[in-house]
C-alpha positions, 0 to 999 in steps of 0.5 A: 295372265297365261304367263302366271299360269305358266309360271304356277303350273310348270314346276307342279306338273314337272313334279307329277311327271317325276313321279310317274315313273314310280307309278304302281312301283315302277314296273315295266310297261309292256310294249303292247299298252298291256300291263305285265305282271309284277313280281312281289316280295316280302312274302306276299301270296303272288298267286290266289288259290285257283278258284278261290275267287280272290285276286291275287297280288299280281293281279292287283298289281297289273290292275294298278299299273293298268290304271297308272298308264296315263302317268306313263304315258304323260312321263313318257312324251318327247316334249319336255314336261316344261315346255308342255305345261308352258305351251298348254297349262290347262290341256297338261292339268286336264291330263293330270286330272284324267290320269288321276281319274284313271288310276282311282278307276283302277284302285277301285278294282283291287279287292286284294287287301295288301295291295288296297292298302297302299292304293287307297292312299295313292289313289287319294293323294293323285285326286288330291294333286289333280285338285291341287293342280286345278287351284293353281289354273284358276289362281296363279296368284295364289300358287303354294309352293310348300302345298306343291312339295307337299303334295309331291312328297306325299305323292312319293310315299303313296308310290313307294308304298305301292313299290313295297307290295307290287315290286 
């Protein structure tokens, strides 16, 4: 039944690989694998008092776009996302899955509470996917398409709130 997994897989991981490119709001990628800092905006503290021990938002920031590699890294392939999923739907899950992984390890460094806020739900709605997307390995049959654009629509919010602090 590969050809169900494909059928199932494709369009979900294709909707994953859109969204990386909001992942932790967008902000570039430098070319050494290093995170750059993001700006912020809206008033939110850029910096934490020296020695305060708090982390700044900046620093919550690159720490999540850290953690959003892996989304970068999979939006950023020269195969095309579809062929991808089509060739290997259970490696393109695992990836989802291990890039989901990473960013919750991520989310869980931010103590900056602006920046926490709108990575827990991220950090929710990414293991929420990665689940979803393994539901549809195991049960092509089954594949919810409204469950997929759902999961994609809540993927986006999670993004662009993360945007509305990081960016």
């Amino acid at each position: 039944m590969p050809s169900l997994r494909i059928t199932a897989i494709a369009p979900a991981v294709l909707a994953i690989l859109l969204l990386s490119g909001c992942a932790a709001g967008g902000a570039p990628v430098a070319d050494s694998g290093a995170p750059e800092p993001t700006a912020t905006q809206g008033g939110a503290d850029e910096t934490a008092p020296e020695g305060s021990g708090e982390q700044s938002t900046e620093e919550a920031c690159a720490i999540l776009q850290s953690g959003a590699q892996e989304f970068v890294d999979i939006s950023s392939r020269e195969q095309d996302a579809a062929a991808w999923a089509a060739e290997d739907p259970a490696g393109a899950v695992a990836e989802v899955r291990a890039a989901a992984d990473a960013f919750a390890a991520g989310a869980a460094q931010v103590t900056n509470a602006d920046v926490a806020a709108v990575a827990a739900p991220a950090e929710e709605a990414m293991t929420a996917y990665a689940e979803f997307l393994e539901d549809v390995l195991a049960n092509p049959l089954e594949a919810d398409a409204q469950g997929m654009a759902a999961q994609a629509q809540t993927l986006g919010e999670t993004f662009t709130a993360i945007g509305g602090v990081c960016d």
